[in-house]
C-alpha positions as CSV (number, residue, x, y, z in Angstrom):
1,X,43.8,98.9,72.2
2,X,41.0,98.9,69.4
3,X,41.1,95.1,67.1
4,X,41.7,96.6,62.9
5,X,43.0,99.6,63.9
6,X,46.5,100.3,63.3
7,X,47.9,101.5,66.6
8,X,51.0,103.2,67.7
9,X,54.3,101.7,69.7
10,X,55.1,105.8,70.9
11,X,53.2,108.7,70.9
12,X,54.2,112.1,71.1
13,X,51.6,114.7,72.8
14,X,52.8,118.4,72.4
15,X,50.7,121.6,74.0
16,X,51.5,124.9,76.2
17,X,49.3,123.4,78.9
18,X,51.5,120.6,79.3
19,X,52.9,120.8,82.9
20,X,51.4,124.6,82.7
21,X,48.0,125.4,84.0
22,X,46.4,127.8,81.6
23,X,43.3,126.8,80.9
24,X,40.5,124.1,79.7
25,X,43.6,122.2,77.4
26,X,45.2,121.4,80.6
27,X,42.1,119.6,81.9
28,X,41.7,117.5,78.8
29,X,45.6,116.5,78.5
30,X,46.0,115.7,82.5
31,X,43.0,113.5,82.8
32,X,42.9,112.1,79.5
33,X,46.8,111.0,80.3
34,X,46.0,107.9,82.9
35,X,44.1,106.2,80.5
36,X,46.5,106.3,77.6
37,X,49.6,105.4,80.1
38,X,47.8,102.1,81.4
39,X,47.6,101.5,77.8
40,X,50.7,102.0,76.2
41,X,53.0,102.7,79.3
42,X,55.6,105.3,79.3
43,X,55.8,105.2,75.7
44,X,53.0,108.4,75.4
45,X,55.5,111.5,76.3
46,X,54.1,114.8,76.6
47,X,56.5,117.7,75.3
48,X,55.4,121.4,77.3
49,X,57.8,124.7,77.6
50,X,60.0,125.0,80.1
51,X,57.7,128.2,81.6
52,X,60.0,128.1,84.9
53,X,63.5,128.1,84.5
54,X,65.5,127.8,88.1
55,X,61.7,128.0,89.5
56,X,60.1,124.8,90.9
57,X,57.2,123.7,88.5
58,X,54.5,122.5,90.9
59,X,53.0,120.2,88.1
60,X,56.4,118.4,86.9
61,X,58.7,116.2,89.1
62,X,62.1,115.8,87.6
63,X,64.2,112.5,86.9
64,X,67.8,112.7,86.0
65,X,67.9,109.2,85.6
66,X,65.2,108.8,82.4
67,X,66.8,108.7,79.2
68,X,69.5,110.1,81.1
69,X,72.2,108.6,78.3
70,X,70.1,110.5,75.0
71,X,69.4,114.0,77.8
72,X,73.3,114.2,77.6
73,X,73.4,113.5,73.7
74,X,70.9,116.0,73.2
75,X,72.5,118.4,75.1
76,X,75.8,118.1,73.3
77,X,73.5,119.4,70.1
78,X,72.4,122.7,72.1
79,X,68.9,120.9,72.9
80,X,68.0,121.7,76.6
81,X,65.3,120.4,78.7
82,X,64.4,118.7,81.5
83,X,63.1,115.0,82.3
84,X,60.4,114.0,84.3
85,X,57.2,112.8,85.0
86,X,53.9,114.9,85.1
87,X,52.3,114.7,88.8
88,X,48.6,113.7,87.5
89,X,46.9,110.3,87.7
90,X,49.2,107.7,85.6
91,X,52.2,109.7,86.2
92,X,53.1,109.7,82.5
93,X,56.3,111.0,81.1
94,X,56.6,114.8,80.7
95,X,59.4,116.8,78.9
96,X,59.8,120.5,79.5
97,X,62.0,122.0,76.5
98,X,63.7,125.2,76.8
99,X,62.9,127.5,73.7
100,X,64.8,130.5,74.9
101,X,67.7,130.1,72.5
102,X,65.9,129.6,69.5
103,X,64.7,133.2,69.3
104,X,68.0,134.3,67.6
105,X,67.3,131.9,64.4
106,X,63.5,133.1,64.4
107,X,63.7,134.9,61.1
108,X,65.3,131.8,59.5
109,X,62.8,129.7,61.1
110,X,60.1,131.5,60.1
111,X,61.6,131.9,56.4
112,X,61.4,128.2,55.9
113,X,58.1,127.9,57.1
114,X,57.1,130.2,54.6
115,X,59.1,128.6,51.6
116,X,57.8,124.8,52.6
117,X,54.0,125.7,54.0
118,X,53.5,129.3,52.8
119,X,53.0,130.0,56.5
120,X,52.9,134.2,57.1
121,X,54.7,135.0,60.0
122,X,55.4,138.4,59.3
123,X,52.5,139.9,61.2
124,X,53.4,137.8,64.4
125,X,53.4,139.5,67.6
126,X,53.1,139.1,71.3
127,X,52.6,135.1,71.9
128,X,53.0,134.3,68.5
129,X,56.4,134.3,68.8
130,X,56.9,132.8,72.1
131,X,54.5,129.6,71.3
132,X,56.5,129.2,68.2
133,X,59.7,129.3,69.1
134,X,58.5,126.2,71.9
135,X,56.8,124.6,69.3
136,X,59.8,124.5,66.8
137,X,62.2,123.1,70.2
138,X,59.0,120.2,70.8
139,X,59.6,119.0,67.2
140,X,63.4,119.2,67.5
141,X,63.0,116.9,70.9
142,X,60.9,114.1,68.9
143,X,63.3,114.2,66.1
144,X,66.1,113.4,68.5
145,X,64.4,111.0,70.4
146,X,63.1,109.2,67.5
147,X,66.2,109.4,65.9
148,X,68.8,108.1,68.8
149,X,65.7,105.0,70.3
150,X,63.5,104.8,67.4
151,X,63.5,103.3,63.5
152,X,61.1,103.1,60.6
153,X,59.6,99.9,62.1
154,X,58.7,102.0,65.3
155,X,55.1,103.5,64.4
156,X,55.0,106.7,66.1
157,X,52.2,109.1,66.0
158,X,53.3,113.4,66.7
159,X,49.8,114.6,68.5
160,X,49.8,118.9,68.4
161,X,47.4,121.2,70.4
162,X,46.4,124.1,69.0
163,X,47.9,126.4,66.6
164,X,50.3,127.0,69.2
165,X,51.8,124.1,68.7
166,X,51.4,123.7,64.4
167,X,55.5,124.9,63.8
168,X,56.5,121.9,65.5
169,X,54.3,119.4,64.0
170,X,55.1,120.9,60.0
171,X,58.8,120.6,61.3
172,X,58.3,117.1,62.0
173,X,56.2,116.0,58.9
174,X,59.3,117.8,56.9
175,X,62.1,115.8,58.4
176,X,60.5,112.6,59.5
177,X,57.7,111.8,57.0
178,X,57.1,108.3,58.8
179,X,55.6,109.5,62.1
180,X,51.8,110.1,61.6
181,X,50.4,113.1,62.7
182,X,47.4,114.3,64.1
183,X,46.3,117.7,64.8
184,X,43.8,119.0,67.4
185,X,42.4,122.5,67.5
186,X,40.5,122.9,70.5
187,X,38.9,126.1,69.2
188,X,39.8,128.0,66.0
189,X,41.4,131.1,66.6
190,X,39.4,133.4,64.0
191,X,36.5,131.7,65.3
192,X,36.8,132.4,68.9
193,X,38.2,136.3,67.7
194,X,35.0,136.6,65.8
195,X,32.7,136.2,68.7
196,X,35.2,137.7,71.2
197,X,34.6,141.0,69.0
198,X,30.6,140.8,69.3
199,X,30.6,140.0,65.6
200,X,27.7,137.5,64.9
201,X,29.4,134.0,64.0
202,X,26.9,131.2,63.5
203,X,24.6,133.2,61.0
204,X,27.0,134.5,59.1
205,X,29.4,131.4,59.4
206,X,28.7,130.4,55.8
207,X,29.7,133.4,54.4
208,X,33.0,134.9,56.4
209,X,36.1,134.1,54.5
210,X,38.8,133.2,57.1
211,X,41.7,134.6,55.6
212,X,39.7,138.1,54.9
213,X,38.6,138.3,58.8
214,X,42.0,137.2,59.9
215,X,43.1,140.5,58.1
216,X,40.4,142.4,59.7
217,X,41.3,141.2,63.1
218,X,44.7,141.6,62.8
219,X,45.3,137.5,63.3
220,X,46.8,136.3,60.0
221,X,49.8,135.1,61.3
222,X,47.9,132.4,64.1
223,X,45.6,131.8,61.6
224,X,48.0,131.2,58.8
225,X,49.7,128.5,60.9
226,X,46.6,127.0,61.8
227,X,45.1,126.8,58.5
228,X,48.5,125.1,57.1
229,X,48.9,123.0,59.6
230,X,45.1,121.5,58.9
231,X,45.8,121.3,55.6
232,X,49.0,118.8,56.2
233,X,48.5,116.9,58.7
234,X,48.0,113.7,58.4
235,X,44.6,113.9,60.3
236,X,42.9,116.9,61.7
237,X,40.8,116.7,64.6
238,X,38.5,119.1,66.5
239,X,36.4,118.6,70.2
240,X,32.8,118.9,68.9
241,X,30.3,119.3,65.6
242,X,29.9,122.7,66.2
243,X,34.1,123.2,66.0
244,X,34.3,121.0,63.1
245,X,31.4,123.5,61.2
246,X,34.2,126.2,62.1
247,X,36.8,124.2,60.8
248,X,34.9,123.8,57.5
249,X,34.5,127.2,56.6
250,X,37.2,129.1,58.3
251,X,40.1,127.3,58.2
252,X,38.6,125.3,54.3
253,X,39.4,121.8,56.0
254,X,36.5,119.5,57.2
255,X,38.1,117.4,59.7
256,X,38.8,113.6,60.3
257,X,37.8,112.7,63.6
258,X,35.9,114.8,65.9
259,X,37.3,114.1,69.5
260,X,35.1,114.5,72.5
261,X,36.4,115.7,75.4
262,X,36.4,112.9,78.5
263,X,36.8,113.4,82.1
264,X,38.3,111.1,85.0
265,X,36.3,110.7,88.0
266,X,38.6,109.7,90.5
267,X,39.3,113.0,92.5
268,X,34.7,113.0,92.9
269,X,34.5,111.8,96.8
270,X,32.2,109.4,97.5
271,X,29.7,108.4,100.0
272,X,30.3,110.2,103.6
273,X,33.0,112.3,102.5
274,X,30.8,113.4,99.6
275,X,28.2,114.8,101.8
276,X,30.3,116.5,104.4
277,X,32.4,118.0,101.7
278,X,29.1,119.4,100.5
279,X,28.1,120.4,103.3
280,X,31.3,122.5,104.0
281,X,31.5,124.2,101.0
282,X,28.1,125.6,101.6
283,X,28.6,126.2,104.6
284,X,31.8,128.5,103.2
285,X,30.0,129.9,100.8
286,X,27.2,131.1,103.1
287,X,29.4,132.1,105.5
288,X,31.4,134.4,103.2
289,X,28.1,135.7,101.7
290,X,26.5,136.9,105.1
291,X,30.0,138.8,106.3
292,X,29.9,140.8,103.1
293,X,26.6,142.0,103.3
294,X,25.2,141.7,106.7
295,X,22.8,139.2,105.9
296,X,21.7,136.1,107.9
297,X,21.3,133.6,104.8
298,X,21.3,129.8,106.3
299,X,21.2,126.4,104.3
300,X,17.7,126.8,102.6
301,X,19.5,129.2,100.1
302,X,19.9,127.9,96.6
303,X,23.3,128.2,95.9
304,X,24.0,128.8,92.0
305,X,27.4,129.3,90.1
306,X,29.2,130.5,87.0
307,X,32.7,130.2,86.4
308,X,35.4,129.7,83.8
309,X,37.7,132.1,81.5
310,X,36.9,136.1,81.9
311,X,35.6,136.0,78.3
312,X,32.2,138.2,79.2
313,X,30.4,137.4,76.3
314,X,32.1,134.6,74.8
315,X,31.2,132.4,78.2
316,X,27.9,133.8,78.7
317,X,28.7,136.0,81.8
318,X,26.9,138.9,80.5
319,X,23.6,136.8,79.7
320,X,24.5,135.0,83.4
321,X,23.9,138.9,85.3
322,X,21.1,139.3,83.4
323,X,19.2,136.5,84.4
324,X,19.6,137.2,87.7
325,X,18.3,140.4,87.5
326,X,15.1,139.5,85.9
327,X,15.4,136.5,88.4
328,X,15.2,139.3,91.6
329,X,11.5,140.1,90.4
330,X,10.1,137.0,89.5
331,X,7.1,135.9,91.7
332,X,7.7,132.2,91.0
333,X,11.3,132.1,92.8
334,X,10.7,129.9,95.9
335,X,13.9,130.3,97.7
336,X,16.6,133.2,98.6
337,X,19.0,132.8,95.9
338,X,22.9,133.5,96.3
339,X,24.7,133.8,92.8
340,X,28.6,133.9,92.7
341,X,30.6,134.9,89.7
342,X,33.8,132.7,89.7
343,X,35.7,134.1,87.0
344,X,39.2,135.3,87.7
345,X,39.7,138.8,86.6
346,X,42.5,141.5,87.0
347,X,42.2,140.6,90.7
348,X,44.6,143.2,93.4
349,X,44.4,141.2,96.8
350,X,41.6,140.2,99.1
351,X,39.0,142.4,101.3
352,X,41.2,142.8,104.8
353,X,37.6,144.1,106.0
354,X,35.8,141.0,104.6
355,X,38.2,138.4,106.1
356,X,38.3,140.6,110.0
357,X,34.7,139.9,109.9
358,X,35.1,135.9,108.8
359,X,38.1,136.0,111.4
360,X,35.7,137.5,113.9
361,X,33.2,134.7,114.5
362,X,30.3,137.5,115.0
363,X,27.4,137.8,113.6
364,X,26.8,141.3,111.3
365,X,23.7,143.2,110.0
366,X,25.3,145.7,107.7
367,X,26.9,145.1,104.7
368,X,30.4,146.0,103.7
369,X,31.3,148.9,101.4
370,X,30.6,147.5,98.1
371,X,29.0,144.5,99.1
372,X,29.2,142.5,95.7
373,X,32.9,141.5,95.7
374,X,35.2,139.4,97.4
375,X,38.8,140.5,96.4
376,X,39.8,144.0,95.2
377,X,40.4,144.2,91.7
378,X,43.2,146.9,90.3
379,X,40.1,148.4,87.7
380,X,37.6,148.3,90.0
381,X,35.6,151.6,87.5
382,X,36.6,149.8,84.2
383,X,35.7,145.6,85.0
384,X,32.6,144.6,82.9
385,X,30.7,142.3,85.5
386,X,31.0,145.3,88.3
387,X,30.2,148.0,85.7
388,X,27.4,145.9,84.6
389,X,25.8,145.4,87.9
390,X,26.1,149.0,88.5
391,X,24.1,149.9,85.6
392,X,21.6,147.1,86.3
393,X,21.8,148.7,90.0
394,X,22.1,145.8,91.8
395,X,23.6,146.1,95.2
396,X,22.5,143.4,97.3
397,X,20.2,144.7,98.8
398,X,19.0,143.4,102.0
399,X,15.7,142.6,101.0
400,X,16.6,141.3,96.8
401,X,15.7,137.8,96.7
402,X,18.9,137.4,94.5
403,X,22.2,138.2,95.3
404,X,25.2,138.2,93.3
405,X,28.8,138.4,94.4
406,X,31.7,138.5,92.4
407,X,34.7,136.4,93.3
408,X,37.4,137.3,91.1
409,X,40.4,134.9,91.9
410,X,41.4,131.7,91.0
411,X,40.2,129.0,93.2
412,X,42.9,127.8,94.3
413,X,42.8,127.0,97.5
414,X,45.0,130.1,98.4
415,X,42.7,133.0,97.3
416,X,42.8,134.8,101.1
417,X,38.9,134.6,101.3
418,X,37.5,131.4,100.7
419,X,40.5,129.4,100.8
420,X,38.6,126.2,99.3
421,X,40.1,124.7,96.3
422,X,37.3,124.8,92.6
423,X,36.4,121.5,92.9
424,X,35.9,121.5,96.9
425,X,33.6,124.6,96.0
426,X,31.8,123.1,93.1
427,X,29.5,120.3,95.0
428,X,28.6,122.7,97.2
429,X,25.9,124.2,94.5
430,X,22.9,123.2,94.0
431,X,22.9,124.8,90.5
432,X,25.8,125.7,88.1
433,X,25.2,127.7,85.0
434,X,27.3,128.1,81.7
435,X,25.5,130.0,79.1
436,X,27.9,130.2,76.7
437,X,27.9,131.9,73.2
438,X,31.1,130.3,71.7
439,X,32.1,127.1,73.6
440,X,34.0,124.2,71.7
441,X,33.1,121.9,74.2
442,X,32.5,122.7,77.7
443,X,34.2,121.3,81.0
444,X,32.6,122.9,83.2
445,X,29.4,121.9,83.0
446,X,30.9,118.0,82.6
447,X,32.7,119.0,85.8
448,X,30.0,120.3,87.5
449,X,27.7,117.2,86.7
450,X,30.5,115.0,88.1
451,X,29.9,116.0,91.1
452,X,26.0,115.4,91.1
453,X,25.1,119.6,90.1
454,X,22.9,120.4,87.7
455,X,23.2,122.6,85.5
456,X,22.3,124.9,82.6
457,X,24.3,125.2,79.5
458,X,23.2,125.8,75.6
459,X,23.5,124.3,72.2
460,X,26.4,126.4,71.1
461,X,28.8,124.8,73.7
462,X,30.1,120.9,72.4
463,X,28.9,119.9,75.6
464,X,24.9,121.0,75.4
465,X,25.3,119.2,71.9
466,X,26.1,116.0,73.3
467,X,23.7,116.4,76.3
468,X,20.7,117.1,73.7
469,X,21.7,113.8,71.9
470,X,22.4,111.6,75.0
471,X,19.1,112.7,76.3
472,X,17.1,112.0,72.7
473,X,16.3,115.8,72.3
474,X,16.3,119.1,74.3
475,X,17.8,118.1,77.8
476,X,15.8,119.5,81.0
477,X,16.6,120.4,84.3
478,X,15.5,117.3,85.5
479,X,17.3,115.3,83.3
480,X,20.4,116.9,84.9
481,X,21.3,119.7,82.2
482,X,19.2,122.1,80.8
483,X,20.6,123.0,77.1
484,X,18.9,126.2,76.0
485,X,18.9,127.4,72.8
486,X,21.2,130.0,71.7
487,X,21.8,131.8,68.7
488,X,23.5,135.1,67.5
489,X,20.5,137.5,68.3
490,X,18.7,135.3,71.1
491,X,20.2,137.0,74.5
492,X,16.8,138.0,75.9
493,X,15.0,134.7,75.5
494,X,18.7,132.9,76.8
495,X,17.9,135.1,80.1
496,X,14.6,134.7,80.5
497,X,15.2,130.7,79.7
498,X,17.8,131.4,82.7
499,X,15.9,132.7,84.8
500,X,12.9,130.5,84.4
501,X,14.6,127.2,85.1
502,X,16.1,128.4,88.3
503,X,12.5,129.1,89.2
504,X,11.6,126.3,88.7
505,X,14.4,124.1,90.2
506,X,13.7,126.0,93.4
507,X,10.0,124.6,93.8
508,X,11.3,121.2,93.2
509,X,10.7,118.7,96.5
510,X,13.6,116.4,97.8
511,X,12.7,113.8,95.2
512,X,12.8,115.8,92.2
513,X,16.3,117.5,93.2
514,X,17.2,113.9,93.8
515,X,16.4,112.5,90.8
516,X,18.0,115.7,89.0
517,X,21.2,115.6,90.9
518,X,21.5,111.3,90.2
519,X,20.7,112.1,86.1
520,X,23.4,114.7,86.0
521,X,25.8,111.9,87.3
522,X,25.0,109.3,85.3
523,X,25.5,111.9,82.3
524,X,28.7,112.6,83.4
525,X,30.1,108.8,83.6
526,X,28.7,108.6,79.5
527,X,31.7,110.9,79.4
528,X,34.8,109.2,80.9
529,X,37.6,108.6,78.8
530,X,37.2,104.9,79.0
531,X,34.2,106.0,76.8
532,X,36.0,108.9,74.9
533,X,39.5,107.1,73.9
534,X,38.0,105.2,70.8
535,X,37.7,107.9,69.0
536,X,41.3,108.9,69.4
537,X,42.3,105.5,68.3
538,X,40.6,106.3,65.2
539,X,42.4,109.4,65.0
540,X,45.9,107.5,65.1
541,X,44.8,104.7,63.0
542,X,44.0,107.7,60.1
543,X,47.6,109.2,60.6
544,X,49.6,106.2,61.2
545,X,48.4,104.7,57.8
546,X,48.7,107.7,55.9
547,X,52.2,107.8,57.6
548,X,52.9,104.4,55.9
549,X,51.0,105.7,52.3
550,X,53.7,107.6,52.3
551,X,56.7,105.8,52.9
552,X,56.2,103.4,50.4
């Protein structure tokens, strides 16, 4: 713990991804937990929905015997959930609340909302509901807890994700005003609609009105509750500069702390097994590559990723295909290039041609019907990255320098084709590339640097930010990310900065890919939590103390 801070005795941590792998809020939570259970052990408690019912959750392991005495008294109330402990690093306490129930008193919920925040729920639809109706069960769990173990000498702080989880944390500053809160939106939801509708945000970003484009996008309700919730919380918190800019003018709040996102390290093998899983996940990679389209492509290739959400311009996919396409006639590219597209999409089952031929052993010299994907999806006319390379007319051809396959799946381990889990595919690249447009922060390029890949990312992702300022001004390849820069109208000079720096990485010698690959590691321990955490100590210094303001 931090010396002149105040800090906390319990902290609650509420978010959908808790237990429930959705997305980059998962990643942050689970590796962020070990370091915050070593220091304040088992008294952080994460609070997710109960997604699976009678189903085994695969993330959660369940313990009848902790708190077994307050479960039954909170059951006795109508409050059901189940006990456990979240299988990550630190195995910290994890409690999955049913929110099934509280659908019936919705209205009434939602009324009171409205009377004590002014919160407009009557334009919710579709998750709206669902995340609110979980969030209002997370802050009935605290209040129990805190209110059968806990007192007024207990400093607790409430820690909410996303507006998903805002109903729950107004609940609790309503009915316990002495437990802090602290608020963290990841990415704001007008912000992220903006972009996702090709609307120009950074520009213009000065002059949209929140509660106007909420209106326009039809998202007043998320953005209601996510506005309020800023607004009273005890301290309001964001990932990155660029997301607290947002915050500013679309949601009228600047924010307290701005919280980095950290990474753990410990899953990165090292030494020997480093290299030979390396050297199998290329060897995968290739291998799957050749059987699709007949080609005999061998380790010299230069292997080069994207990969993330299927957001198509938000992520930079669009600007990704591109590149590549400019990249198959420039005469500067030294080396075959094999580009995959890991982005799961509406994905129907895996190629039975494809994995006869893997199956096979042999050796082929025609492609495959369709040669640019790995998995059938169920809209194979109507899926942006196909329909894009078709009007680009890229096929694969056998004599294209670059070529790009699609592999619409999550990487699971299980996908039918590859059968290699994300990160056991990730070192085997020697070049990832995120070119995002909107971006709070950024995982996957820290990911892909923690396992010694380069990569290319831009300013208008958290992550390129902090890489730029780490690196005392625009970070190069050979510094271990490139950051190029982006703005609303810059898509051809993104792709063509693409495109370039591939080029050039291939005509790198041993020692420069070296030196490249041994920069983008040391970037990526600058961001371990054991760096990160201070900042959230900050954060629950700010609500703990306005917590006691208050109670005076």
């Amino acid at each position: 713990m931090v010396k002149d801070l105040l800090t906390p005795d319990y902290i609650f941590e509420s978010s959908w991804e808790v237990c429930n792998k959705v997305g980059g809020i998962y990643t942050v939570l689970s590796t962020r937990a070990n370091t915050l259970q070593q220091a304040m052990s088992d008294h952080i408690i994460f609070i997710g929905p109960d997604c699976w019912h009678e189903k085994i959750c695969p993330y959660f392991e369940q313990d009848d015997k902790l708190f077994a005495e307050w479960r039954e008294h909170a059951l006795e109330s109508g409050l059901e959930m189940k006990i456990g402990r979240w299988k990550i690093p630190g195995t910290p306490i994890a409690i999955l609340v049913d929110f099934q129930k509280y659908f019936s008193e919705k209205d009434e919920i939602y009324g009171r909302l409205w009377e004590l925040y002014q919160v407009d729920s009557l334009h919710a639809y579709g998750d709206y509901d669902e995340a609110s109706m979980f969030s209002y069960a997370a802050g009935l769990v605290v209040e129990s807890f805190y209110l059968f173990f806990l007192n007024e000498s207990t400093r607790v702080v409430y820690h909410a994700n996303e507006w998903m989880t805002g109903l729950g944390l107004l609940y609790i500053k309503h009915r316990l005003p002495q437990i802090g809160t602290v608020f963290t939106t990841h990415a704001t939801s007008i912000g992220r609609s903006i972009a996702g509708n090709n609307k120009p945000l950074y520009d213009y970003l000065f002059a949209y009105n929140g509660d106007q484009m909420a209106g326009e996008l039809n998202m007043q309700s998320k953005h209601s509750i996510e506005k309020q919730t800023a607004k009273n919380v005890d301290c309001f918190t964001t990932v990155s500069e660029i997301t607290a800019r947002e915050c500013l003018e679309l949601l009228d709040k600047p924010v307290d702390v701005v919280l980095p996102n950290g990474f753990e390290n410990n899953f990165v093998p090292k030494g020997a097994e480093f290299t030979k899983k390396r050297r199998l996940a290329r060897k995968r990679l290739i291998d799957v590559a050749n059987a699709l389209m007949g080609t005999d492509l061998d380790d010299q290739t230069l292997i080069i990723s994207t990969s993330g959400r299927y957001e198509f311009r938000n992520k930079g996919v669009d600007v990704y295909i591109e590149a590549m396409n400019r990249l198959l006639r420039d005469k500067d590219l030294q080396k075959p290039v094999l580009a995959f597209i890991e982005v799961p999409g509406w994905v129907g089952e895996p190629r039975k041609d494809l994995i006869e031929r893997l199956n096979s052993g042999k050796k082929f010299d025609t492609p495959l019907e369709v040669p640019l994907v790995t998995h059938w999806l169920h809209n194979m006319s109507h899926d942006n990255v196909l329909s894009m390379l078709k009007y680009l007319d890229m096929w694969n051809r056998h004599d294209d320098k670059v070529k790009l396959i699609f592999m619409p799946c999550y990487l699971t381990g299980e996908d039918g084709v590859l059968n290699m889990g994300y990160y056991d595919i990730v070192l085997g690249n020697d070049l990832c590339i995120y070119p995002s447009y909107y971006e709070p922060w950024g995982y996957t390029p820290l990911e892909a640097v923690a396992f010694k890949v380069p990569c290319i990312t831009t300013d208008l992702a958290g992550f390129g930010q902090w890489a730029n300022q780490e690196n005392g001004g625009r970070s190069e390849i050979i510094d271990g990310v490139k950051v190029i820069h982006r703005t609303d109208y810059n898509y051809s000079e993104v792709a063509d900065a693409i495109k370039d720096t591939v080029a050039e990485f291939s005509s790198f010698d041993a020692k420069q890919v070296n030196k490249a690959r041994s920069n983008a590691d040391k970037l990526s321990k600058k961001a371990l939590w054991s760096q990160f955490i201070t900042y959230y100590y900050q954060a629950y210094d700010i609500a703990l103390r306005k917590a006691e303001e208050r109670m005076k």
